[in-house]
C-alpha positions as CSV (number, residue, x, y, z in Angstrom):
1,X,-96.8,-38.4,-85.5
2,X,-94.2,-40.6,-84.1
3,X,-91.3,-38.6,-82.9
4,X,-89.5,-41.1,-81.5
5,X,-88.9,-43.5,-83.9
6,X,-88.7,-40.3,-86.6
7,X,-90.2,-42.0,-89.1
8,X,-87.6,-45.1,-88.3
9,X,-85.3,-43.8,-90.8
10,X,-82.6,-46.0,-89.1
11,X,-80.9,-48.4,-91.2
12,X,-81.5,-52.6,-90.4
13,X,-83.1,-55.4,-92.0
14,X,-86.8,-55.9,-93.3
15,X,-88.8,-57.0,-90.5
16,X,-86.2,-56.4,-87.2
17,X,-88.2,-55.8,-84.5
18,X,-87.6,-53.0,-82.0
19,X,-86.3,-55.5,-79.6
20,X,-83.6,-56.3,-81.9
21,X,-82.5,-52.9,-82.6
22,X,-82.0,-52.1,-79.2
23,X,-79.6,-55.0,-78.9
24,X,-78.1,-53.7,-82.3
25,X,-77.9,-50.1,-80.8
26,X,-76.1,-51.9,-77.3
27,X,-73.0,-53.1,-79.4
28,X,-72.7,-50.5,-82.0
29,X,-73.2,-47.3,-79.7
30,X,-70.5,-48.2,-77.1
31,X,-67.6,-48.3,-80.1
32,X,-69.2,-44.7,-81.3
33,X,-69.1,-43.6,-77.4
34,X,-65.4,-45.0,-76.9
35,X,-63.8,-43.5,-80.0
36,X,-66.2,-39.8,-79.1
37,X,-64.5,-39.8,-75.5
38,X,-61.1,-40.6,-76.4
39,X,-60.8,-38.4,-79.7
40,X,-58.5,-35.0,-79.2
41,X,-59.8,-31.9,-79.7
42,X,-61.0,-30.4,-82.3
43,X,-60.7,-33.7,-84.2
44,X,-63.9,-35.1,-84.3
45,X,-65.5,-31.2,-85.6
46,X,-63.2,-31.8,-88.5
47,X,-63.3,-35.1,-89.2
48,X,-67.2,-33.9,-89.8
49,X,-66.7,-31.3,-91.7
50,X,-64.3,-33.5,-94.0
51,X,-67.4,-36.4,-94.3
52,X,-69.4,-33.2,-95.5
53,X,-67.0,-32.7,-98.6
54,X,-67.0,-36.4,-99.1
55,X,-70.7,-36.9,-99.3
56,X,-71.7,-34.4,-101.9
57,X,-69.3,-36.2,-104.5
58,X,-70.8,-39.2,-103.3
59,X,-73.6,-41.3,-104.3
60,X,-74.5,-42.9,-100.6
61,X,-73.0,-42.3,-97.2
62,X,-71.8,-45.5,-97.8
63,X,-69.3,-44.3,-100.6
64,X,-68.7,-41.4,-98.7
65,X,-67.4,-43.2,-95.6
66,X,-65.4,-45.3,-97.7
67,X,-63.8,-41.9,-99.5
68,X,-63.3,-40.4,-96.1
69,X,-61.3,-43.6,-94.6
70,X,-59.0,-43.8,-97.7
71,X,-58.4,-39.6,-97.0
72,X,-57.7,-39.6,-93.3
73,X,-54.7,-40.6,-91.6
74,X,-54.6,-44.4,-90.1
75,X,-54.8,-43.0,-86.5
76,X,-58.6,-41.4,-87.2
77,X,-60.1,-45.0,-88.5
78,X,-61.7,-45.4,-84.8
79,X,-63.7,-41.6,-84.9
80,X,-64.7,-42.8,-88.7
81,X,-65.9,-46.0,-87.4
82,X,-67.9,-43.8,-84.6
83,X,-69.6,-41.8,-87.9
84,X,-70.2,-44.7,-88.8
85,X,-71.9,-46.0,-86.2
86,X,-73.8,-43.2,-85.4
87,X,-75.6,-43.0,-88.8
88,X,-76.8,-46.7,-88.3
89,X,-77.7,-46.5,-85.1
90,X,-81.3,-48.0,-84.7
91,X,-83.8,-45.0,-83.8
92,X,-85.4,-46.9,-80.9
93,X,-88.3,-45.8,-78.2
94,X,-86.1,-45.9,-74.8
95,X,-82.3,-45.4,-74.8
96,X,-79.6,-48.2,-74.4
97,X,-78.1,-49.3,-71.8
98,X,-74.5,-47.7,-72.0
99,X,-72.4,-46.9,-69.5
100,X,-72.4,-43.2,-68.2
101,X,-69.5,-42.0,-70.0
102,X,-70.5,-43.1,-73.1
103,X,-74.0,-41.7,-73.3
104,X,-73.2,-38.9,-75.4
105,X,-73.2,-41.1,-78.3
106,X,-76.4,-42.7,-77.6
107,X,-77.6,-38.4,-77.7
108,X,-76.1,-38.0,-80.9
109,X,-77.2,-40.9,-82.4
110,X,-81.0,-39.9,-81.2
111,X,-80.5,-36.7,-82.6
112,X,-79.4,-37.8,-86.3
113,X,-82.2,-40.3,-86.3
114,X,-84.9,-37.6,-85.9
115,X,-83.6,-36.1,-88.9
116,X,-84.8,-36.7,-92.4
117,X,-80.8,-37.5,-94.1
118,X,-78.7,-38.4,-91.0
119,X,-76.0,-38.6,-93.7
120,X,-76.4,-34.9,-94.3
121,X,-77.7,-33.7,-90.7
122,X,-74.6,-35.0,-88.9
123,X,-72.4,-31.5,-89.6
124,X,-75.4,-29.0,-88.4
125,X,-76.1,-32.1,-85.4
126,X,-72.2,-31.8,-84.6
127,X,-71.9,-28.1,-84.9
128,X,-74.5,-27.3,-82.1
129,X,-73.2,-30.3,-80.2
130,X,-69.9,-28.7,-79.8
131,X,-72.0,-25.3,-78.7
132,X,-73.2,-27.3,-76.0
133,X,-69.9,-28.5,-75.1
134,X,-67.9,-25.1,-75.6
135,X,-70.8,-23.6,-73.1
136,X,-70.1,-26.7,-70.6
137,X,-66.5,-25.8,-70.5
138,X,-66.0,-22.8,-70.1
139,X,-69.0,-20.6,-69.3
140,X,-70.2,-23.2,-66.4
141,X,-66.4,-24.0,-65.1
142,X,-66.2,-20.7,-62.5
143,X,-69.6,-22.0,-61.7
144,X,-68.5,-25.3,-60.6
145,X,-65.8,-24.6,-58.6
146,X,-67.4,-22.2,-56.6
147,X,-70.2,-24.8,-55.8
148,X,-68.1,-27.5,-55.1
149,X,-65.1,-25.6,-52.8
150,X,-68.8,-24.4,-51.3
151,X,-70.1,-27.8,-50.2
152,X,-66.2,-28.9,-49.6
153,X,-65.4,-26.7,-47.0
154,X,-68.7,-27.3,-45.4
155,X,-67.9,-31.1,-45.1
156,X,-63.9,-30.5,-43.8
157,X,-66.1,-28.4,-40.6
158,X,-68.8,-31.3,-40.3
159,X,-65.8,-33.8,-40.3
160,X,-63.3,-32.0,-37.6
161,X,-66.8,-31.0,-35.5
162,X,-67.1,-34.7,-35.5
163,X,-63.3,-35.4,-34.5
164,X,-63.4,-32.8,-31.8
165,X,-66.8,-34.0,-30.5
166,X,-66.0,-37.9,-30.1
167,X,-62.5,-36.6,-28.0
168,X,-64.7,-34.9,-25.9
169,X,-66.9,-37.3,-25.2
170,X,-64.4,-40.3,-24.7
171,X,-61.5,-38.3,-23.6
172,X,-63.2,-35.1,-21.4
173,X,-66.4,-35.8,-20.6
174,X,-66.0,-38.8,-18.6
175,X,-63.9,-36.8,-15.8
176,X,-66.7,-34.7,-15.7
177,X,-69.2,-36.5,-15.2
178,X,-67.4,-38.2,-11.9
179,X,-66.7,-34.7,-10.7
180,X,-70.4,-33.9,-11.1
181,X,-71.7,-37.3,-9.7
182,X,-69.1,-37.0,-6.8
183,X,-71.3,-33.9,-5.8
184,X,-74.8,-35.6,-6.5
185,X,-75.2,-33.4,-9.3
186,X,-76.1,-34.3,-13.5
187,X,-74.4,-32.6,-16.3
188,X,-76.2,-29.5,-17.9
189,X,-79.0,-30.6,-20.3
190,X,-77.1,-29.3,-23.5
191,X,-73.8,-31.1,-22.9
192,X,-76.0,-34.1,-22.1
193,X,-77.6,-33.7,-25.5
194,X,-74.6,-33.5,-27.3
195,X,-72.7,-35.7,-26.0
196,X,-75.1,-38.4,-24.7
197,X,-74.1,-42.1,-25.2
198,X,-75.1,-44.0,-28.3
199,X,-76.6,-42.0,-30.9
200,X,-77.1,-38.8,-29.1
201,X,-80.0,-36.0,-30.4
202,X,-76.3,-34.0,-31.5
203,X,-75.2,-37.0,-33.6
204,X,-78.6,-37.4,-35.3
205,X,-78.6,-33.5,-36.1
206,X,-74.8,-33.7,-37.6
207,X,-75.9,-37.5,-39.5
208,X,-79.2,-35.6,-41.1
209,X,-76.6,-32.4,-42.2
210,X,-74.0,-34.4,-43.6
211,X,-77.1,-37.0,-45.5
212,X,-78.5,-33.6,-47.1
213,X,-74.5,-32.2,-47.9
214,X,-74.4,-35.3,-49.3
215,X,-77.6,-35.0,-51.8
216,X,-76.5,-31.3,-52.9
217,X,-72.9,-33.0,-53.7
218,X,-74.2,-35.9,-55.8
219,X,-77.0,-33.4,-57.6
220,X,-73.8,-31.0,-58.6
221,X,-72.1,-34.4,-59.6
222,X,-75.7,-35.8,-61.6
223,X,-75.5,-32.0,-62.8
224,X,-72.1,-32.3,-64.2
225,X,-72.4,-35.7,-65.5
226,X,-76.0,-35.2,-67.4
227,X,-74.5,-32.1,-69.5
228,X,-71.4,-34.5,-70.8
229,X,-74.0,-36.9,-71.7
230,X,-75.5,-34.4,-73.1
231,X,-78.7,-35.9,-71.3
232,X,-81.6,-34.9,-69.2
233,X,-81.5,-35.3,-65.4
234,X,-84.1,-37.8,-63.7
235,X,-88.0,-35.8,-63.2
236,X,-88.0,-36.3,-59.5
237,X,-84.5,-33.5,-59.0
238,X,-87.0,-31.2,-60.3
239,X,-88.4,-31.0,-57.0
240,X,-85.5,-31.5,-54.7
241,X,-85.4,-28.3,-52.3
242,X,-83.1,-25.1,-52.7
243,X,-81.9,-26.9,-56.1
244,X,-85.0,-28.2,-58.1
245,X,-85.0,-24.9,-59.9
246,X,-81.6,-25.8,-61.5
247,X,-83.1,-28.7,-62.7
248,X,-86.2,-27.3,-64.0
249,X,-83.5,-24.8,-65.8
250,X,-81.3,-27.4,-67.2
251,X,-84.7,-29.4,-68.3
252,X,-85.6,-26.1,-70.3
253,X,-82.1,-25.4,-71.7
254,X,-81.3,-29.1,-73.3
255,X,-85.2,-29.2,-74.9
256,X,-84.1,-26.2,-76.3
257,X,-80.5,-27.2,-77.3
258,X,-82.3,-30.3,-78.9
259,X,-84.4,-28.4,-81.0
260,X,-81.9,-26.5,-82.0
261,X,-79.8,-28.9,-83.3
262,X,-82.7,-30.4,-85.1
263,X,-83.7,-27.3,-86.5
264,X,-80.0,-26.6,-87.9
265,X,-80.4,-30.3,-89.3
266,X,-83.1,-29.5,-91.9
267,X,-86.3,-29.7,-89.3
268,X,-89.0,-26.9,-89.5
269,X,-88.8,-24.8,-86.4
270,X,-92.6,-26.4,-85.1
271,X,-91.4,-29.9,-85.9
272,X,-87.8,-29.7,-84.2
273,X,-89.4,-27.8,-80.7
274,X,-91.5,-30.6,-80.2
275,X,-89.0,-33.6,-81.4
276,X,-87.0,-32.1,-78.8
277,X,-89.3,-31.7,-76.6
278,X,-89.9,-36.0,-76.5
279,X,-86.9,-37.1,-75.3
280,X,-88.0,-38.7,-72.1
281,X,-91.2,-37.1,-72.3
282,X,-93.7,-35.5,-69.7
283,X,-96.1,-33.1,-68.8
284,X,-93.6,-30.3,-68.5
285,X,-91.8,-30.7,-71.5
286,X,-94.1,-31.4,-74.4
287,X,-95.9,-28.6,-73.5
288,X,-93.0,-26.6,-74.8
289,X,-95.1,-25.1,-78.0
290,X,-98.0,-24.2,-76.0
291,X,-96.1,-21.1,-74.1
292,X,-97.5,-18.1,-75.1
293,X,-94.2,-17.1,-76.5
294,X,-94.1,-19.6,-78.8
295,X,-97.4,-19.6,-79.9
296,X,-97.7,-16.2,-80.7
297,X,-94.3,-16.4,-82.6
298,X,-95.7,-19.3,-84.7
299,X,-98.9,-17.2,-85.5
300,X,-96.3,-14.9,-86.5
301,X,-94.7,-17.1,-88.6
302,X,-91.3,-15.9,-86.4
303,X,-91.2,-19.4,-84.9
304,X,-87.1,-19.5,-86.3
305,X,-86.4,-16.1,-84.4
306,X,-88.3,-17.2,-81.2
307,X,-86.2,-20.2,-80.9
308,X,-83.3,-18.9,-81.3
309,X,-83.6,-16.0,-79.1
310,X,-85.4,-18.3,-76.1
311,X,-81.9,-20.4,-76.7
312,X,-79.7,-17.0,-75.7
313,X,-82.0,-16.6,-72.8
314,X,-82.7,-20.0,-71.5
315,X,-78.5,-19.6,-71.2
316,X,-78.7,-16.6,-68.7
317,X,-81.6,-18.5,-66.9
318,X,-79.7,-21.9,-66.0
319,X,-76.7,-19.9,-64.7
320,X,-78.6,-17.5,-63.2
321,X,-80.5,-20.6,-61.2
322,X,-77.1,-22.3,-60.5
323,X,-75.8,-19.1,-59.4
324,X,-79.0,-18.5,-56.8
325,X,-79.0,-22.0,-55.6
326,X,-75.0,-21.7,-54.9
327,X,-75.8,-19.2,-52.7
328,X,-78.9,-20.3,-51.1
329,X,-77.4,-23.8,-50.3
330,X,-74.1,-22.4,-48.8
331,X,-76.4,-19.7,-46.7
332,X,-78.5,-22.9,-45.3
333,X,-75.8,-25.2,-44.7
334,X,-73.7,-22.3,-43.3
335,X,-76.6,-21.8,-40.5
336,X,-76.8,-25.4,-39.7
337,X,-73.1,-26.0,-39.7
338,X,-72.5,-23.0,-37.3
339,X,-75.3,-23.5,-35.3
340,X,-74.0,-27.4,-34.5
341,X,-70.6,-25.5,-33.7
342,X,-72.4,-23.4,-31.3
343,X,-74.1,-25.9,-29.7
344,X,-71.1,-28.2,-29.4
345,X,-69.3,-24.9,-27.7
346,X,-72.5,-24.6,-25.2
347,X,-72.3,-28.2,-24.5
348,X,-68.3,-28.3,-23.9
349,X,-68.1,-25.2,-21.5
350,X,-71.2,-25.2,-19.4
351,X,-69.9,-27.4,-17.0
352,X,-67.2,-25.4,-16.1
353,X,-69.2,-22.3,-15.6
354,X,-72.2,-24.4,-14.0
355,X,-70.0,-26.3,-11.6
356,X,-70.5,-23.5,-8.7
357,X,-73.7,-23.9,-8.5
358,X,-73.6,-28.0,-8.6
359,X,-70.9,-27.7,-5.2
């Protein structure tokens, strides 16, 4: 079976081609993604549940829309249009191209088009959706800001160690070096090392540091950004050292949040773990029924229960893994940091305490 195009349930023209409705999706999916960014809160939950009333004294969504514009006030016509679009977005193979911000919608629109009425599945679709994004903003904040004033106050130390080390060299260092040469004497080995001219062995060290405080930075940015989007992360974070396992986590937690929102849409419970499961599909994720746990439940014909209870868990285990890595990347980068502090240290006082034995 054809997961991806869900039994292309999507609405266009006898004999489009995919190719045309992925330029289709291109335009329509931006408006959806503007109007879903911009919306206040709490508006967009009830402007669903409000389509909800319309459609069942409806005939088509179509009526219903048009019931739903002449109920809402003027100022909600842009989230109406973004129902709108959402329901006709094309169900295609790969996602559009949209900008960043605005993937959400392409998500969403993924999401209804897996399900058999995308008229009818857009409340249950929504309702999880704003799961996901009640457990992004709040649960996950502390998390954040203990991971990011983390890797911050890491780079302020790499940055002054840097300040202090160039006055040093340009400022310091060259009087000591004509006190040492006037006795036919060379610098200590560790002051040479650190403060060598060019791109000294210290330099390298501190460029390596900041390249890898860097990575960890743009991951917890990545991070941040991929749960808006409501999106997975690249494959190739999954291996990325000290934080791979957050992105095996995160992998684990939005296949689940996938087929949960599928399942709440109408799906059977075997049908909606491995729809969500294909999103970007690999090895590791369309595997997903073939855990013990799950098979076993689906002998059991507890396949409903399972899922919902490996949801609750898969929650504890992706904080849990932020949590660990936190602390593992601080305790790493603490070491490093420190230890180029105590070499710069070495490398500043040495001379003056090996200067008696270079008279």
């Amino acid at each position: 079976m054809e997961l991806w195009l869900c039994a292309g349930r999507a609405a266009r023209p006898a004999g489009e081609s995919h190719d045309g409705a992925a330029k289709i999706s291109a335009i329509i999916l931006p408006r959806a993604g503007v109007a879903l960014m911009t919306a206040p809160p709490g508006s967009l939950p009830n402007l669903v549940r409000q389509f909800g009333y319309a459609l069942e004294s409806s005939a088509s969504t179509n009526d219903a829309l048009a019931k739903l514009r002449e109920a809402v006030a003027a100022e909600q016509a842009p989230l109406v249009d973004a129902l709108e679009a959402l329901l006709q977005a094309p169900a295609t193979r790969t996602e559009s191209r949209l900008p960043q911000r605005l993937a959400s919608a392409d998500t969403l629109a993924w999401l209804l088009q897996c399900c058999p009425d995308p008229a009818r599945a857009i409340g249950p679709v929504f309702a999880e959706y704003q799961r996901h994004e009640s457990f992004r903003t709040t649960e996950l904040r502390s998390a954040w800001g203990e991971f990011s004033s983390a890797l911050a106050y890491l780079g302020a130390i790499l940055a002054v160690l840097l300040v202090v080390v160039t006055f040093y060299g340009v400022i310091v260092l060259p009087s000591l070096e004509a006190l040492y040469d006037g006795f036919h004497s060379t610098l200590p080995a560790v002051t040479r090392w650190v403060f060598s001219p060019g791109v000294s062995g210290f330099l390298l060290v501190w460029l390596l540091v900041v390249l890898a405080l860097g990575f960890a930075a743009w991951f917890i940015f990545r991070l941040r950004l991929a749960l808006r989007r409501f999106a997975p992360l690249p494959p190739f974070y999954r291996r990325a050292p000290l934080l791979g396992a957050v992105a095996r986590a995160y992998d684990t937690y939005l296949r689940l949040a996938y087929a949960g929102a599928l399942r709440a849409a109408g799906l059977d419970a075997a049908a909606a773990i491995e729809a969500g499961a294909s999103r970007r599909a690999d090895a590791a994720s369309t595997a997903m029924l073939k855990t013990e746990d799950f098979a076993a439940a689906q002998k059991l014909g507890r396949l409903d229960s399972e899922l919902e209870y490996q949801r609750t868990v898969v929650v504890d285990a992706f904080l849990e893994a932020l949590v660990r890595a936190r602390r593992r990347t601080r305790a790493a980068f603490t070491f490093i940091v420190f230890s180029l502090v105590a070499l710069y240290v070495t490398g500043m006082y040495e001379p003056i305490f090996s200067l008696g034995s270079a008279i």
